[in-house]
KEKE-3310 file (N, C-alpha, C; in steps of 0.2 Angstrom, whole numbers, plus 5000, padded with zeros to 4 digits):
npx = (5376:5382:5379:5385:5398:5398:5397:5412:5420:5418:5425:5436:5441:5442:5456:5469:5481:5495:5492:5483:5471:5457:5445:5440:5440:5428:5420:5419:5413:5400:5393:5395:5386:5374:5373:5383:5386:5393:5403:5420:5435:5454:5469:5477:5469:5463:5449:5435:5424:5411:5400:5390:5387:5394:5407:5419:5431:5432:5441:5441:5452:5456:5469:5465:5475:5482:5496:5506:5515:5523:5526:5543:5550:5550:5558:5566:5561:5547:5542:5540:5545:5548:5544:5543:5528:5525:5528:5531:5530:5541:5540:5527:5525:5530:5523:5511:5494:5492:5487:5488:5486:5481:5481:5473:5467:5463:5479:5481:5495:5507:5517:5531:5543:5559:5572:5584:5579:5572:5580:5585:5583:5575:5573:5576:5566:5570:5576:5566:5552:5536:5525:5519:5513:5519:5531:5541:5544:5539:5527:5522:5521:5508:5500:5496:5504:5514:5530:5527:5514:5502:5501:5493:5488:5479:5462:5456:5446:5441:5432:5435:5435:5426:5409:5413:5421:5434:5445:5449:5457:5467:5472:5466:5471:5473:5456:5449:5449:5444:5431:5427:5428:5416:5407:5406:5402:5389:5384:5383:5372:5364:5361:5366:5376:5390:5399:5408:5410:5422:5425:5437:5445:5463:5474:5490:5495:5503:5516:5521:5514:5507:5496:5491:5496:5492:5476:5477:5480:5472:5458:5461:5461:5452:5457:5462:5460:5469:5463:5468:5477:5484:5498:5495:5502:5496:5501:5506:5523:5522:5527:5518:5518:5513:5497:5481:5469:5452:5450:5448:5449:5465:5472:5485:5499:5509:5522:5534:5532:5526:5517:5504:5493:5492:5482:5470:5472:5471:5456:5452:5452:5444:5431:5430:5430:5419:5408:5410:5416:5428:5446:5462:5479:5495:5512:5519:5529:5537:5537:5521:5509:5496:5493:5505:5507:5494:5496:5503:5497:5487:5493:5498:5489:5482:5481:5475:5480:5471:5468:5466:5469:5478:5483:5499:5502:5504:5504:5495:5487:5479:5473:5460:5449:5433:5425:5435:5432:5420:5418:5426:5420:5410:5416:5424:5414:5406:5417:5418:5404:5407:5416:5416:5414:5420:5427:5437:5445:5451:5458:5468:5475:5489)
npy = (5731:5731:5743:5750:5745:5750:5763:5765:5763:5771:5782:5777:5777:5789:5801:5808:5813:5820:5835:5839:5836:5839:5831:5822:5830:5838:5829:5823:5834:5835:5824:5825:5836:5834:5831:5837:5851:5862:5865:5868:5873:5874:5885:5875:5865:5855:5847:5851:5845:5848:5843:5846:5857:5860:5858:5846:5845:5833:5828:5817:5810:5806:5805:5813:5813:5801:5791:5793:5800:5814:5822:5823:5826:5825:5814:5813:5804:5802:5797:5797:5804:5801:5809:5805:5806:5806:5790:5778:5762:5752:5743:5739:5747:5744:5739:5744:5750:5768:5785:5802:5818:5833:5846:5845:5837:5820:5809:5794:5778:5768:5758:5750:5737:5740:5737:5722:5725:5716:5708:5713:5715:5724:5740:5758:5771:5783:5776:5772:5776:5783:5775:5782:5781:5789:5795:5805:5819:5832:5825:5821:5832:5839:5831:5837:5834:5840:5845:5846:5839:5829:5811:5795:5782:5769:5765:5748:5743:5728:5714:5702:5684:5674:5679:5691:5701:5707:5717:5725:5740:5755:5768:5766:5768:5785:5784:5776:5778:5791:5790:5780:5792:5802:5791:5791:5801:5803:5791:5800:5808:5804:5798:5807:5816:5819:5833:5839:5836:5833:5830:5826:5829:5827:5837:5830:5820:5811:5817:5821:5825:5836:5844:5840:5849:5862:5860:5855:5869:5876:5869:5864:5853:5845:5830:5821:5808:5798:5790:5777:5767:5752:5739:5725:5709:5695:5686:5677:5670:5679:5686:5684:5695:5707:5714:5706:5703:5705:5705:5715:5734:5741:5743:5758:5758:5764:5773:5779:5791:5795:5793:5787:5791:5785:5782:5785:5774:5764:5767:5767:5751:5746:5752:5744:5729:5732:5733:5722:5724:5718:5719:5723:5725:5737:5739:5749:5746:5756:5772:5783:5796:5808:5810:5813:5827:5831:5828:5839:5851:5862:5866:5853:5838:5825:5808:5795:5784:5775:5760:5753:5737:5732:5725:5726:5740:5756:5754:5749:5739:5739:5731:5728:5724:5721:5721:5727:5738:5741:5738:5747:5761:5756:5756:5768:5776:5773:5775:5790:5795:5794:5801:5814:5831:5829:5813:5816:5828:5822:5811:5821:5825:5827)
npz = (5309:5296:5291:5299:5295:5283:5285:5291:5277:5270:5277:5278:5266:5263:5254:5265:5265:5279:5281:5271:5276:5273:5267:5276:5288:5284:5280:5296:5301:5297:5300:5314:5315:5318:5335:5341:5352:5347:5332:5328:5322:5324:5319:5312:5307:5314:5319:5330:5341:5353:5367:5380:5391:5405:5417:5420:5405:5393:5385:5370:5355:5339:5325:5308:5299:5287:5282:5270:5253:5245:5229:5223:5212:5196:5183:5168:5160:5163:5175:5191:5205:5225:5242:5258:5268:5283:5292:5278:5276:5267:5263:5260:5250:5240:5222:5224:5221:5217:5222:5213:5218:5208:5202:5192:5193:5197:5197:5191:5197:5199:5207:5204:5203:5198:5186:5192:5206:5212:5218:5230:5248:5254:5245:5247:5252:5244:5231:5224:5211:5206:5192:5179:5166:5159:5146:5147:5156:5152:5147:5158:5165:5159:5163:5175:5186:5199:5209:5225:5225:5233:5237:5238:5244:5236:5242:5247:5252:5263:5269:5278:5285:5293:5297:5294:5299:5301:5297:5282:5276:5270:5280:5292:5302:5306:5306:5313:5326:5323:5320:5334:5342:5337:5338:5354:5356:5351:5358:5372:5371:5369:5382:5393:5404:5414:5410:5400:5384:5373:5356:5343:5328:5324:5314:5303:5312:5308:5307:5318:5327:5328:5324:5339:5345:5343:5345:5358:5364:5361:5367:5379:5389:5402:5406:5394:5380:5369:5356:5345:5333:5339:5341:5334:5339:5334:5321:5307:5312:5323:5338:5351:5361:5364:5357:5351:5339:5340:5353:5362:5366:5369:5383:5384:5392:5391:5377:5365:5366:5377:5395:5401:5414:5429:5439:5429:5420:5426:5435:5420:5421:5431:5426:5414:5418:5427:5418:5411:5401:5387:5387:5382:5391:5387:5382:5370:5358:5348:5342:5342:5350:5349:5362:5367:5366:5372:5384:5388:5391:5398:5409:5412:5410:5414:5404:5392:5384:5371:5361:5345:5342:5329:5314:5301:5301:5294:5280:5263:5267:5281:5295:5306:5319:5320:5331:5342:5338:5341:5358:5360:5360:5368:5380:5380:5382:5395:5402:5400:5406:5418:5423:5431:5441:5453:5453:5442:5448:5457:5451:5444:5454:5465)
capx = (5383:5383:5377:5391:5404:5398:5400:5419:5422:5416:5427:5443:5440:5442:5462:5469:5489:5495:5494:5479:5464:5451:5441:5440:5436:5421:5416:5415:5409:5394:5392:5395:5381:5365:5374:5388:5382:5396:5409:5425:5443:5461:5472:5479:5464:5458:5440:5435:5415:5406:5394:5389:5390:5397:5409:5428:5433:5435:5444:5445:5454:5458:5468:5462:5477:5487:5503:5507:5518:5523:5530:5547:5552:5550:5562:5566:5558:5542:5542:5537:5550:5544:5545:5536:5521:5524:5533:5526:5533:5544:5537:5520:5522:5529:5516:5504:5493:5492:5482:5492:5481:5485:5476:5470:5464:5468:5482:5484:5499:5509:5525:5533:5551:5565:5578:5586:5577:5569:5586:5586:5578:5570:5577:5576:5560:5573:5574:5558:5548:5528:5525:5509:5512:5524:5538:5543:5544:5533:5518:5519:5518:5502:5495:5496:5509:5519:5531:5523:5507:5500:5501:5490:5486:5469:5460:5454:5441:5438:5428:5437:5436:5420:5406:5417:5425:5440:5442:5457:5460:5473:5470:5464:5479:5468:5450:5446:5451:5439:5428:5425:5425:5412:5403:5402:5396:5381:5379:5383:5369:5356:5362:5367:5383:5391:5404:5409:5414:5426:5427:5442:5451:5467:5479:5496:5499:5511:5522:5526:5508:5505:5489:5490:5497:5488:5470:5477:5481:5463:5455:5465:5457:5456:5458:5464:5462:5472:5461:5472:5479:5490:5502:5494:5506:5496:5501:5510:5527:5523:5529:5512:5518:5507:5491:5477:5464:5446:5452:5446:5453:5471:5475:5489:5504:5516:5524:5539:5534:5519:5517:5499:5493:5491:5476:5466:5473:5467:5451:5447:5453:5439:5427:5430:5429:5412:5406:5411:5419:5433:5452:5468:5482:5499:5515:5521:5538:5539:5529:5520:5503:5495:5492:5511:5504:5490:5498:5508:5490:5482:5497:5497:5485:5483:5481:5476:5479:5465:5472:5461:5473:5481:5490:5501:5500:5508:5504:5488:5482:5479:5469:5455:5443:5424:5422:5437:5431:5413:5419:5430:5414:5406:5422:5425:5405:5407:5421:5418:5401:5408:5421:5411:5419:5424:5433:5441:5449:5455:5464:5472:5477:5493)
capy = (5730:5733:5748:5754:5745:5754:5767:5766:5759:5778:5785:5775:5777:5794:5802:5814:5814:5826:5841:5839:5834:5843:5828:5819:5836:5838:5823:5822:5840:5834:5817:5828:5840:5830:5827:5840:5857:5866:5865:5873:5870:5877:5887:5871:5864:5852:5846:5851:5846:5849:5841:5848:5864:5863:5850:5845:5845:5827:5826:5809:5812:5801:5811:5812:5810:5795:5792:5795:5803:5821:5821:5824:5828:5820:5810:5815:5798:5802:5793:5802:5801:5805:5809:5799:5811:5801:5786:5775:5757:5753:5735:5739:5753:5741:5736:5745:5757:5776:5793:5809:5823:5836:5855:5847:5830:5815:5804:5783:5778:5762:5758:5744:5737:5742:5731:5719:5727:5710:5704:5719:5714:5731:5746:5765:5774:5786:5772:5770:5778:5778:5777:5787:5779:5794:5793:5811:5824:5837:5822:5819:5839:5839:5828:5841:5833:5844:5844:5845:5836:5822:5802:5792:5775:5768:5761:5741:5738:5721:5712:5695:5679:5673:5685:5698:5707:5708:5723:5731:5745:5759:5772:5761:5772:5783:5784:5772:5784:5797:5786:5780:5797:5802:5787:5790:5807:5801:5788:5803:5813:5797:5794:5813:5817:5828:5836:5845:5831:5836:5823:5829:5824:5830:5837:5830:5817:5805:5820:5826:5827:5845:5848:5839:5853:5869:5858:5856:5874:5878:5866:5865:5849:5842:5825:5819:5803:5798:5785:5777:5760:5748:5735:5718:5704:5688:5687:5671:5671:5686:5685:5686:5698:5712:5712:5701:5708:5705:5703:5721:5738:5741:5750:5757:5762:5768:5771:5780:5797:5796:5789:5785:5793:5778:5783:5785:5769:5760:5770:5763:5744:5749:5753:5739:5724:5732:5732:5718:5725:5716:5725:5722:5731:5733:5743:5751:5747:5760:5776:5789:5797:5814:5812:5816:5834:5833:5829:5846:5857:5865:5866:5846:5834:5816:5806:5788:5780:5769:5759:5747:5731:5733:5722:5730:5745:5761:5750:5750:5735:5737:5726:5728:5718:5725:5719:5729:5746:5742:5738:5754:5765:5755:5756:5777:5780:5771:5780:5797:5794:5793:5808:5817:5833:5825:5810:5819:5832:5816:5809:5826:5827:5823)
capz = (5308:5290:5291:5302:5292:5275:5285:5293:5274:5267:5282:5277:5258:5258:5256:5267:5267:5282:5278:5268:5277:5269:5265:5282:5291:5279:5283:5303:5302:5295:5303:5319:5316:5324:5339:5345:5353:5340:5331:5326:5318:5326:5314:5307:5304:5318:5320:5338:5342:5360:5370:5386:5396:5411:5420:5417:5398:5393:5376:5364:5349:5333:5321:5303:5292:5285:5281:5261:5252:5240:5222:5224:5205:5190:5180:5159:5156:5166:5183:5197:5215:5230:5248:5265:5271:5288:5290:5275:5275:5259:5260:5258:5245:5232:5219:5226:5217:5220:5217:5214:5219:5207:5203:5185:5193:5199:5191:5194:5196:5202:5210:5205:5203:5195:5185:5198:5211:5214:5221:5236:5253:5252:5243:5250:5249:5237:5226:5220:5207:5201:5184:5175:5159:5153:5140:5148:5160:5147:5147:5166:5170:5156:5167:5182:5190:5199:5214:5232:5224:5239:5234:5242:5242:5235:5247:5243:5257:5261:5277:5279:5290:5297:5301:5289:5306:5299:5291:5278:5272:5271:5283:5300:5307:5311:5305:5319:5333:5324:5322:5342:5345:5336:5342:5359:5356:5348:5366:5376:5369:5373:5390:5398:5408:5419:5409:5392:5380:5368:5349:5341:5326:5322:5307:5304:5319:5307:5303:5322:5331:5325:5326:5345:5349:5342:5349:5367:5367:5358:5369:5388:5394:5409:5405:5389:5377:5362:5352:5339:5334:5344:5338:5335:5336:5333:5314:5306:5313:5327:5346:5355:5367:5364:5357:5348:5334:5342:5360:5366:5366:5371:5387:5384:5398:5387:5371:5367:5369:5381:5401:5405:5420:5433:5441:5424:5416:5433:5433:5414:5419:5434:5423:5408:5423:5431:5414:5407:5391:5383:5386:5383:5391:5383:5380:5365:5359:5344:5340:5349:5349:5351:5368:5370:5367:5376:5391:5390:5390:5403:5414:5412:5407:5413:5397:5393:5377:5369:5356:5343:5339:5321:5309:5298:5302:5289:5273:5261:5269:5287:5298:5314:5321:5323:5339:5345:5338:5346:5362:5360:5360:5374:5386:5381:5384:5401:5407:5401:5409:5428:5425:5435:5443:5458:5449:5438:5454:5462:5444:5444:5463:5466)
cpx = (5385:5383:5384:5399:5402:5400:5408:5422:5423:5424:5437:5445:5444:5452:5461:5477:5490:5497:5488:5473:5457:5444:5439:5437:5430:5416:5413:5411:5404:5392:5390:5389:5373:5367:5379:5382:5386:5400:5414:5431:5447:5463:5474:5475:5462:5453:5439:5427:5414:5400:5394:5391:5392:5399:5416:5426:5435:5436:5446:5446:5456:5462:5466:5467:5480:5494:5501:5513:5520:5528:5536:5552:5551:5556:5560:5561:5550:5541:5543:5543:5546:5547:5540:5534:5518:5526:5530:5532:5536:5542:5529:5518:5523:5522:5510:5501:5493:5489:5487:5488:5485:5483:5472:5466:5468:5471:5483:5492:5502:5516:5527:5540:5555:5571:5583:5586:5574:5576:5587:5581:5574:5575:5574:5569:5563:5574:5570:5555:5542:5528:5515:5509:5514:5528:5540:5541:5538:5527:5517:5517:5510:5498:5493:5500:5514:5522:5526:5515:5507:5499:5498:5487:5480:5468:5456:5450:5439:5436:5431:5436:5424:5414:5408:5418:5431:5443:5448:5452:5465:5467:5464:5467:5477:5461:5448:5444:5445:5433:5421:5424:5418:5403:5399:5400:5390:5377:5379:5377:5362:5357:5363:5373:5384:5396:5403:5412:5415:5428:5430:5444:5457:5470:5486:5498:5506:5518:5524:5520:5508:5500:5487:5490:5495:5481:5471:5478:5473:5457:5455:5460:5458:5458:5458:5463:5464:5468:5465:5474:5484:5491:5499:5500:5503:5494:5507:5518:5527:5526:5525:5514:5514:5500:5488:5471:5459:5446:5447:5451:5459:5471:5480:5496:5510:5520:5529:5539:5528:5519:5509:5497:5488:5485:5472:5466:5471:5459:5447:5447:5445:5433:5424:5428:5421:5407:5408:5413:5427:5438:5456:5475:5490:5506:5518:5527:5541:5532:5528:5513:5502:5493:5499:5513:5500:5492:5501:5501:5488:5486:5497:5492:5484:5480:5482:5477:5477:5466:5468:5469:5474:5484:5490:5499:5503:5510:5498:5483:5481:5474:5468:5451:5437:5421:5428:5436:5422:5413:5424:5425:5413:5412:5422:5421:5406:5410:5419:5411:5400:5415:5416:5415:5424:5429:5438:5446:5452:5461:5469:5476:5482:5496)
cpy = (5732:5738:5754:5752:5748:5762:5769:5762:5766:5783:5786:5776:5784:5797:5808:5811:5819:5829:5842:5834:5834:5837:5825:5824:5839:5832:5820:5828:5839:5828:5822:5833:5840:5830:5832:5847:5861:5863:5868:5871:5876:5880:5880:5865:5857:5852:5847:5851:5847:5846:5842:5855:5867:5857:5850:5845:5839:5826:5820:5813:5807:5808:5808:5811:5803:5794:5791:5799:5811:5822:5827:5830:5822:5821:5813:5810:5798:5800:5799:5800:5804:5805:5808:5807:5807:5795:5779:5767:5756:5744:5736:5747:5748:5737:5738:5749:5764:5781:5798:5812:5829:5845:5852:5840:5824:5811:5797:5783:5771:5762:5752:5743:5738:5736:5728:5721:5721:5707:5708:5716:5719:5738:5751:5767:5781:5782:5770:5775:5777:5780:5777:5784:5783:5792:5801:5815:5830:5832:5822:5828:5841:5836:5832:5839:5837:5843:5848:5841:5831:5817:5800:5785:5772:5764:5752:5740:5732:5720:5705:5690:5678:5676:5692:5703:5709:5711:5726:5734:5749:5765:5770:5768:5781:5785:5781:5779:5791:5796:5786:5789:5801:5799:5790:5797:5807:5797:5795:5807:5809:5798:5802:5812:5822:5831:5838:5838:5833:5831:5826:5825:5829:5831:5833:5826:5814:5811:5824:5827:5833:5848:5844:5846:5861:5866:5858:5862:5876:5875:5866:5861:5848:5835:5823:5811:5802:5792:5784:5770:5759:5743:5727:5713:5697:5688:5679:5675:5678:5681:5683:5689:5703:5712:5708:5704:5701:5701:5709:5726:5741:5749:5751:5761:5769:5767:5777:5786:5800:5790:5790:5786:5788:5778:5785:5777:5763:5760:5765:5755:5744:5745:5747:5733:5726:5733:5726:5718:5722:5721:5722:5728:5729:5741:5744:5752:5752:5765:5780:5792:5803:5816:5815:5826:5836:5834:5836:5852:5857:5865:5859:5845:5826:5815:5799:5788:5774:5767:5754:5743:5733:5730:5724:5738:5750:5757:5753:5746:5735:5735:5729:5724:5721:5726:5725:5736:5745:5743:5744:5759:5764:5756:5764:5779:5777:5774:5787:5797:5795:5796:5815:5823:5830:5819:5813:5825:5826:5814:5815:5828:5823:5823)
cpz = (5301:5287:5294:5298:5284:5278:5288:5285:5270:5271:5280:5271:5256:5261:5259:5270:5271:5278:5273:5269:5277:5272:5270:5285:5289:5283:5289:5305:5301:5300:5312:5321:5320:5328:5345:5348:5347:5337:5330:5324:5321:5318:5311:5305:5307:5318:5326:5337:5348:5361:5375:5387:5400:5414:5419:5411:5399:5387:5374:5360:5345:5328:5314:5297:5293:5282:5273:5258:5247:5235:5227:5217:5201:5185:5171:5156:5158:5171:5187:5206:5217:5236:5253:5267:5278:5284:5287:5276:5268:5257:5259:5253:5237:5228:5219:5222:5220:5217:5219:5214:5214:5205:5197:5186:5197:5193:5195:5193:5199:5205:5209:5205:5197:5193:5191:5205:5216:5219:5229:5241:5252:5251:5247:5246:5240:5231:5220:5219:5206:5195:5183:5169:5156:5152:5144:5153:5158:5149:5154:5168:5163:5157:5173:5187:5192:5206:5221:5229:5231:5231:5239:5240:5239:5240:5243:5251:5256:5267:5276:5285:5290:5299:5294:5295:5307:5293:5290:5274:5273:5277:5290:5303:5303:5312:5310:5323:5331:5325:5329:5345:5346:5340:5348:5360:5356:5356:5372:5376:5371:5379:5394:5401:5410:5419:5403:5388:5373:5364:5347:5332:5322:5316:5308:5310:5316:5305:5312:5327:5331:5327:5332:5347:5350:5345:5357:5368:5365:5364:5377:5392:5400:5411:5397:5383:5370:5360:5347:5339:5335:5339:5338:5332:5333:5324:5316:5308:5320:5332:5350:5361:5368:5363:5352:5346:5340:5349:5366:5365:5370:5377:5388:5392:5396:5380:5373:5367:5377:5388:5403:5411:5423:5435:5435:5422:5424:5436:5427:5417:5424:5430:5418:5413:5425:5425:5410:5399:5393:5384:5384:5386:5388:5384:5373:5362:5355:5343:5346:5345:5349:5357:5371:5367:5371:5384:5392:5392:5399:5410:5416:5416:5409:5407:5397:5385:5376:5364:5353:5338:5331:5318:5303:5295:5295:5281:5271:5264:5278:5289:5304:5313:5324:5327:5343:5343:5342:5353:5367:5364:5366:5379:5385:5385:5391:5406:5407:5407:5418:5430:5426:5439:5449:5456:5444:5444:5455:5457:5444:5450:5462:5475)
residu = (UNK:UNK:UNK:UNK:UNK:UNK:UNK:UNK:UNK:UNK:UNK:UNK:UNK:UNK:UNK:UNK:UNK:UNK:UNK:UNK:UNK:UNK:UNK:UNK:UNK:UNK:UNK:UNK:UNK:UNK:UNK:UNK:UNK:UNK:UNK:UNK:UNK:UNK:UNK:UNK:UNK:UNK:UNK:UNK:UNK:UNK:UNK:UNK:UNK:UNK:UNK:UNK:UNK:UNK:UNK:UNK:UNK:UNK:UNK:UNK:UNK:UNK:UNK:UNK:UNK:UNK:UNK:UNK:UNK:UNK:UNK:UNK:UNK:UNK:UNK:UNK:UNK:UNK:UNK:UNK:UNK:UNK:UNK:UNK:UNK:UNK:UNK:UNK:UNK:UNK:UNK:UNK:UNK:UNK:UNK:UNK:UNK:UNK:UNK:UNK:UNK:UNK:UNK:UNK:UNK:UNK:UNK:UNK:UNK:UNK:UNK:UNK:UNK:UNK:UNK:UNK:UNK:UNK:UNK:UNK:UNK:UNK:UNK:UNK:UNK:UNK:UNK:UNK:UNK:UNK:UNK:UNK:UNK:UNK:UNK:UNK:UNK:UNK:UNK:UNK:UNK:UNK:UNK:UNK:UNK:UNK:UNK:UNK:UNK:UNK:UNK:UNK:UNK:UNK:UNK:UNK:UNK:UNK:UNK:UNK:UNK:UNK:UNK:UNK:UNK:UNK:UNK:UNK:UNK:UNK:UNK:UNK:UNK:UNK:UNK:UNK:UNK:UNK:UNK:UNK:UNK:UNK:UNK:UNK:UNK:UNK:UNK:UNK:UNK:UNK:UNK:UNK:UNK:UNK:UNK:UNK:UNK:UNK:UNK:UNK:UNK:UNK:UNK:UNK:UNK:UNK:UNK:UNK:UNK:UNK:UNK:UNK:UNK:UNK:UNK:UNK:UNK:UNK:UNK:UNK:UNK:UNK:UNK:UNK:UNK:UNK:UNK:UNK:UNK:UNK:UNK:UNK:UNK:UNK:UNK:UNK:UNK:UNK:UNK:UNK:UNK:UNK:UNK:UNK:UNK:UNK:UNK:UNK:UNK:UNK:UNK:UNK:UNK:UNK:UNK:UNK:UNK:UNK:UNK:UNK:UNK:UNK:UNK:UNK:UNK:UNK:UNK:UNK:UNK:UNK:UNK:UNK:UNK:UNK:UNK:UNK:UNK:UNK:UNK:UNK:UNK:UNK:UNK:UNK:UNK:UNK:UNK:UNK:UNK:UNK:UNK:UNK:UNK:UNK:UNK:UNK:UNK:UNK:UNK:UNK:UNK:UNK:UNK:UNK:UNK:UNK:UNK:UNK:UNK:UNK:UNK:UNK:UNK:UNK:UNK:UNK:UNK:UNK:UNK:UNK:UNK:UNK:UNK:UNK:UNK:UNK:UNK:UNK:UNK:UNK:UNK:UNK:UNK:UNK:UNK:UNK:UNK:UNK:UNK:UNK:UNK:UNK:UNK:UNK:UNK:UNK:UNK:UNK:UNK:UNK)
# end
């Protein structure tokens, strides 16, 4: 276990605002090389691995950035505006700190409030400023500050509660999801199967699922999964209508751009029951995944969405539970397992 969280701690640690994935696609490309048959990247710079060579296509995907944001212009007085790089929360940016990526280096920077800003339920993301520690506009561009640079949160890993299973940082949303894919590569690769499994991780999902949509044309699976995090409500003051951090992985039916194809989402409950793994299933009241790409591929795609419980999602600090990304792995590797070409013709038959 520790071993596996230093490593999802490395994973989450490192920045990649859309549109600037670099680092994260380094990272699985290598992590990926023991275990895949190849690999390859779309023009827009998706990760695409391989396992197997003959069978249905079965694609998991996680994508690889995170939401952050890109200098806007800078202020005579030095302070840096900016603009959401996907849709960043305006309650979990105040205060926080931040890196600006720039061509001459990285700069720190922080965001905090402004004179009687304190009195505002929460100002506009235009509202707000990070300050570098200039008196000017000249010192901020001598630091390499320039417009379009990326901002990105710093990551503050911590393991909490009981055990340490309770795990923040920024960028959950969706390291995870790359994560399990990889994972069940690695189990694929012990156990055998009788299909092509396809580990994905995508560019640019928080700004529009972009690089969904160049990997479903690149790839043209025959069955589709979105891994990614789902909404957990059991927070002080939640609902409990949805999900619960260390319950099990989230099967989802729907969110607001994606319908769950019935026969697969009945399939996994199947699967997770006859194995004994931990689920939960749920619906998605806001948001949308890159399976609402997938499903457009290959002259349409059934598509399930596999979601690891989250609180506080599009902040620095967000939260999972280590049991629900384990039991991720072991519910994917199970079902890909028994997509066999026959099961997978039938999920497809209408």
């Amino acid at each position: 276990m520790k071993k596996e969280i230093a490593f999802l701690k490395e994973l989450t640690d490192l920045r990649a605002t859309s549109g600037n994935e670099g680092s994260v696609r380094e990272f699985l490309r290598k992590a990926y090389e023991p275990v895949a048959d190849k690999t390859e990247t779309d023009g827009l710079g998706s990760l695409i691995a391989y396992h197997g060579e003959k069978g249905p296509k079965i694609l998991a995907a996680g994508h690889m950035d995170e939401v952050g944001f890109m200098v806007r212009s800078i202020t005579k007085d030095g302070f840096v505006r900016f603009s959401r790089c996907g849709f960043f929360f305006v309650c979990g940016a105040l205060s926080q700190h931040f890196t600006i990526e720039t061509e001459k280096g990285d700069v720190d920077a922080i965001c905090s409030l402004g004179p009687g800003m304190e009195d505002k339920e929460f100002p506009k993301i235009e509202d707000l400023a990070l300050d570098i520690g200039c008196k000017s506009e000249e010192e901020a561009r001598e630091l390499g500050v320039r417009i379009g640079d990326f901002i990105v949160p710093k990551g503050h890993f911590e393991a909490l509660g009981k055990g340490g299973k309770y795990l923040v940082n920024k960028a959950w949303d969706n390291r995870i999801g790359c994560a399990v894919a990889l994972r069940v590569m690695e189990n694929l690769k012990k156990t055998g199967h009788k299909n092509i499994f396809i580990g994905a991780g995508t560019v640019q999902e928080e700004v529009g699922t972009r690089g969904a949509a160049t990997l479903a044309e690149a790839v043209k699976p025959d069955i589709a999964f979105s891994v990614d995090i789902g909404t957990a409500d059991d927070v002080c003051g939640g609902k409990k209508e949805e999900a619960s951090l260390g319950k099990g992985p989230e099967l989802t039916f729907m969110d607001n751009m994606t319908i769950s194809n019935r026969k697969l989402i009945r399939f996994a409950v199947e699967v997770a029951e006859e194995c004994g793994i931990p689920y939960q299933t749920s619906i998605m009241k806001r948001g949308g995944t890159d399976a609402s790409k997938f499903q457009f591929a290959n002259a349409g795609t059934p598509v399930l969405l596999v979601n690891i419980p989250c609180r506080y999602a599009h902040t620095p600090t967000t939260m999972i539970h280590y049991d629900d990304y384990v039991n991720a792995i072991k519910l994917m590797t199970e079902i890909v397992l028994r997509l066999d070409e026959k099961k997978v013709k039938e999920i497809r038959s209408f």
